[in-house]
Phi, psi and omega in degrees: 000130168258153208245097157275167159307081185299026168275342176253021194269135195260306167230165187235136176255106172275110210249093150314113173219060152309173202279324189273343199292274168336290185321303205253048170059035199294297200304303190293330200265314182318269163319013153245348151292304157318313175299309214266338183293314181299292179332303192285021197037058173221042201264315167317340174180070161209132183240145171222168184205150191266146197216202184249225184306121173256018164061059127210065178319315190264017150285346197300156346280147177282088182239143182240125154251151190234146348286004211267004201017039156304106171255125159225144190272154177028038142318120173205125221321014139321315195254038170280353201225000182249339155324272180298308153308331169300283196286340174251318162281328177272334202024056136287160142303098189304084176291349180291334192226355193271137200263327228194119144221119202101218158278325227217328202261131200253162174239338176251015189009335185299311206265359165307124158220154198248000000 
């Protein structure tokens, strides 16, 4: 594992890899995101982690930043390298996949469940 400064980590990325998530290429978008963050040298400061079910399964796959609180929906290693340009190099928002931003803005309302 590798063990860095977190003082220099600028956003932490969660890769949902619940079971439906799994299903909808969860493992290949993990690894094609990590791989275009390691291409771009931004592997110092970006942290990223894989984690388990993020309850929103009929969204999958799922990826979360932090701190901007950004949920994005149906990801998939396609959109890794346009991804990491948007949401790390530019720090922009990816609107093309984006579900949930900030606190408060929601984008699909359809797709909400309590």
């Amino acid at each position: 594992m590798d063990i860095r400064d977190l003082r220099n980590i600028k956003k932490h990325i969660f890769f949902c890899n619940g079971e439906a998530c799994s299903l909808n290429g969860a493992a290949e978008l993990t690894k094609a995101i990590r791989k275009e963050i390691k291409k771009q040298s931004l592997h110092g400061c970006i942290h990223t982690t894989k984690t388990l079910c993020n309850s929103r399964c009929h969204d999958a796959a799922i990826v979360i930043v932090y701190p901007t609180n950004e949920w994005y929906k149906n990801m998939h290693p396609s959109d890794a390298e346009e991804f990491v340009k948007e949401v790390i190099i530019n720090d922009k928002p990816f609107h093309k996949l984006l579900y949930k931003q900030g606190d408060d803005k929601i984008y699909s309302e359809s797709t909400i469940t309590v």
